[in-house]
C-alpha angles and dihedrals in degrees: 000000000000112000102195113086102208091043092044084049092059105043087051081052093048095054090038084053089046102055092045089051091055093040075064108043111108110256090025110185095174101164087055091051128083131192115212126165124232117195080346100303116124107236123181117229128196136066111307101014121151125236104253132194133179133191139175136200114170116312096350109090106186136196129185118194113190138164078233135052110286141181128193129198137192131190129185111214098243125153102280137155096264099174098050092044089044083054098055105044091037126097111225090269091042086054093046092042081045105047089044086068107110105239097260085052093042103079086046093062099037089054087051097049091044095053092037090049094057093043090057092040081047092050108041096041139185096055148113127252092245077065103059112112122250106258117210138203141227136080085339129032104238137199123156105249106008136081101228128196137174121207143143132249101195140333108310103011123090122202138204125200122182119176116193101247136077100239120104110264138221123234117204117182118191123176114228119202124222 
Protein backbone atom coordinates (compact mmCIF):
# COMPACT_ATOMS: atom_id res chain seq x y z
CA UNK A 1 0.00 0.00 0.00
CA UNK A 2 2.74 2.45 0.32
CA UNK A 3 3.92 3.49 -2.72
CA UNK A 4 7.08 5.07 -1.82
CA UNK A 5 10.06 2.55 -1.63
CA UNK A 6 12.33 4.19 0.90
CA UNK A 7 9.41 4.97 3.06
CA UNK A 8 7.91 1.46 2.59
CA UNK A 9 11.68 0.19 3.51
CA UNK A 10 11.60 1.73 6.54
CA UNK A 11 8.11 0.97 7.97
CA UNK A 12 8.90 -2.97 7.15
CA UNK A 13 12.12 -2.10 9.22
CA UNK A 14 10.06 -0.39 12.04
CA UNK A 15 7.95 -3.16 12.61
CA UNK A 16 10.96 -5.56 12.07
CA UNK A 17 12.66 -3.40 14.72
CA UNK A 18 9.70 -3.56 16.69
CA UNK A 19 9.17 -7.25 16.99
CA UNK A 20 12.86 -7.85 17.78
CA UNK A 21 12.68 -5.26 20.37
CA UNK A 22 9.51 -7.21 22.18
CA UNK A 23 11.07 -10.72 21.60
CA UNK A 24 13.45 -8.98 23.92
CA UNK A 25 11.45 -7.20 26.50
CA UNK A 26 11.73 -8.96 29.86
CA UNK A 27 8.43 -11.00 30.59
CA UNK A 28 7.79 -11.22 27.09
CA UNK A 29 4.45 -12.85 26.53
CA UNK A 30 4.45 -12.28 22.65
CA UNK A 31 1.58 -14.80 21.55
CA UNK A 32 -0.66 -13.04 23.98
CA UNK A 33 0.30 -9.47 22.40
CA UNK A 34 -1.09 -7.89 19.49
CA UNK A 35 0.12 -4.66 17.35
CA UNK A 36 -2.39 -2.80 15.94
CA UNK A 37 -2.04 0.54 14.61
CA UNK A 38 -4.24 3.48 15.60
CA UNK A 39 -4.10 6.68 13.28
CA UNK A 40 -1.22 4.91 12.10
CA UNK A 41 0.74 4.52 15.40
CA UNK A 42 1.71 0.77 16.48
CA UNK A 43 0.42 0.29 19.68
CA UNK A 44 0.87 -3.11 21.73
CA UNK A 45 -2.38 -4.69 23.38
CA UNK A 46 -2.56 -7.27 26.03
CA UNK A 47 -1.56 -7.51 29.98
CA UNK A 48 1.46 -6.66 30.45
CA UNK A 49 2.25 -5.11 27.27
CA UNK A 50 4.92 -2.28 27.04
CA UNK A 51 4.29 1.36 25.51
CA UNK A 52 5.93 1.29 22.52
CA UNK A 53 6.98 4.10 20.03
CA UNK A 54 8.99 4.08 16.46
CA UNK A 55 10.47 6.82 14.32
CA UNK A 56 12.65 7.23 11.01
CA UNK A 57 14.57 9.70 9.64
CA UNK A 58 16.73 8.56 6.55
CA UNK A 59 18.46 5.78 6.97
CA UNK A 60 17.77 5.47 11.28
CA UNK A 61 14.95 3.63 11.81
CA UNK A 62 14.25 3.80 15.85
CA UNK A 63 12.15 1.89 18.30
CA UNK A 64 11.56 2.60 22.28
CA UNK A 65 10.03 -0.03 24.28
CA UNK A 66 8.88 1.37 28.42
CA UNK A 67 6.71 0.18 31.25
CA UNK A 68 5.42 3.71 30.73
CA UNK A 69 4.16 5.72 27.66
CA UNK A 70 6.80 6.56 25.67
CA UNK A 71 7.64 8.52 22.28
CA UNK A 72 10.85 8.48 20.31
CA UNK A 73 12.01 10.85 17.75
CA UNK A 74 15.02 10.99 14.94
CA UNK A 75 16.19 13.73 12.86
CA UNK A 76 18.55 13.67 10.37
CA UNK A 77 20.86 17.49 10.22
CA UNK A 78 19.93 18.53 7.07
CA UNK A 79 19.78 23.06 5.62
CA UNK A 80 16.57 24.19 7.06
CA UNK A 81 15.09 27.26 8.05
CA UNK A 82 15.96 26.97 11.57
CA UNK A 83 14.83 30.16 12.72
CA UNK A 84 11.30 30.05 11.15
CA UNK A 85 10.79 26.38 12.28
CA UNK A 86 12.26 27.27 15.67
CA UNK A 87 9.54 29.95 15.59
CA UNK A 88 6.77 27.86 15.06
CA UNK A 89 7.28 24.78 17.55
CA UNK A 90 8.97 27.52 20.67
CA UNK A 91 7.05 29.03 23.63
CA UNK A 92 7.78 32.43 23.98
CA UNK A 93 10.96 31.49 26.60
CA UNK A 94 11.97 28.69 24.48
CA UNK A 95 12.12 31.30 21.52
CA UNK A 96 14.13 34.05 23.80
CA UNK A 97 16.38 31.36 25.33
CA UNK A 98 16.56 30.25 21.62
CA UNK A 99 17.22 33.21 19.81
CA UNK A 100 20.06 34.27 22.71
CA UNK A 101 22.13 31.30 21.42
CA UNK A 102 24.86 32.61 19.82
CA UNK A 103 24.63 31.06 15.61
CA UNK A 104 27.16 28.24 15.99
CA UNK A 105 24.84 27.07 19.30
CA UNK A 106 21.49 27.71 17.44
CA UNK A 107 21.12 24.51 15.20
CA UNK A 108 22.07 22.51 18.31
CA UNK A 109 19.04 23.72 20.27
CA UNK A 110 16.71 23.78 17.68
CA UNK A 111 17.58 20.12 16.91
CA UNK A 112 17.02 19.42 20.54
CA UNK A 113 13.62 21.20 20.88
CA UNK A 114 12.45 19.72 17.73
CA UNK A 115 13.28 15.96 18.76
CA UNK A 116 12.28 16.53 22.25
CA UNK A 117 8.90 18.24 20.98
CA UNK A 118 7.75 15.05 18.91
CA UNK A 119 8.78 12.60 21.73
CA UNK A 120 6.71 14.24 23.95
CA UNK A 121 3.77 14.72 21.12
CA UNK A 122 4.61 10.84 20.54
CA UNK A 123 4.30 10.05 24.33
CA UNK A 124 1.47 11.89 25.64
CA UNK A 125 -0.92 11.24 22.51
CA UNK A 126 -3.17 11.91 21.67
CA UNK A 127 -2.58 15.61 21.84
CA UNK A 128 -2.13 19.13 19.82
CA UNK A 129 0.84 20.96 19.39
CA UNK A 130 -0.59 23.98 21.48
CA UNK A 131 -0.39 21.07 24.19
CA UNK A 132 3.20 20.18 24.18
CA UNK A 133 4.95 21.11 27.45
CA UNK A 134 7.63 24.06 27.65
CA UNK A 135 11.28 22.25 27.69
CA UNK A 136 13.84 23.90 29.42
CA UNK A 137 17.55 24.01 29.44
CA UNK A 138 20.25 23.92 31.66
CA UNK A 139 22.38 20.93 33.76
CA UNK A 140 19.22 18.76 33.21
CA UNK A 141 16.97 18.78 30.57
CA UNK A 142 13.39 19.55 32.35
CA UNK A 143 9.69 19.13 31.45
CA UNK A 144 6.83 18.82 34.14
CA UNK A 145 5.66 15.38 33.87
CA UNK A 146 8.09 13.65 31.50
CA UNK A 147 11.86 11.93 31.81
CA UNK A 148 13.67 13.59 28.75
CA UNK A 149 17.14 12.42 26.98
CA UNK A 150 19.26 13.48 23.77
CA UNK A 151 21.17 11.38 22.31
CA UNK A 152 22.36 10.35 19.06
CA UNK A 153 21.82 7.59 17.25
CA UNK A 154 24.80 7.86 14.44
CA UNK A 155 26.85 10.41 12.79
CA UNK A 156 24.57 13.11 11.48
CA UNK A 157 21.30 12.28 13.04
CA UNK A 158 20.17 13.71 16.55
CA UNK A 159 17.18 11.76 18.97
CA UNK A 160 14.88 12.61 21.50
CA UNK A 161 13.28 10.19 23.89
CA UNK A 162 10.56 11.40 26.65
CA UNK A 163 8.82 8.76 28.85
CA UNK A 164 5.94 9.91 30.75
CA UNK A 165 7.37 9.60 34.57
CA UNK A 166 9.58 11.49 36.66
CA UNK A 167 12.24 8.82 37.40
CA UNK A 168 15.85 8.93 35.52
CA UNK A 169 15.78 6.78 32.68
CA UNK A 170 17.84 4.55 31.15
CA UNK A 171 18.66 4.75 27.80
CA UNK A 172 19.85 1.30 25.97
CA UNK A 173 20.89 1.59 22.24
CA UNK A 174 21.37 -1.46 20.37
CA UNK A 175 22.25 -1.47 16.41
CA UNK A 176 20.14 -3.86 14.38
CA UNK A 177 21.30 -4.97 11.31
CA UNK A 178 19.40 -5.25 8.60
Amino acid sequence: MIRHAKRRAQFVRGRSLLRTALQDWPGCRATGWEVVLESGVPIVRGAGAPSVSLAHSEDIVICAVANHPVGVDVEYRRDRDYDALAAAICSQREWLDYEAQVEAKRVERFYALWVLKEALFKCFRPMTVADVPEISFGQQILCAGAALKLFKPAAGYEGGVALSASAPMRLELKHVDE
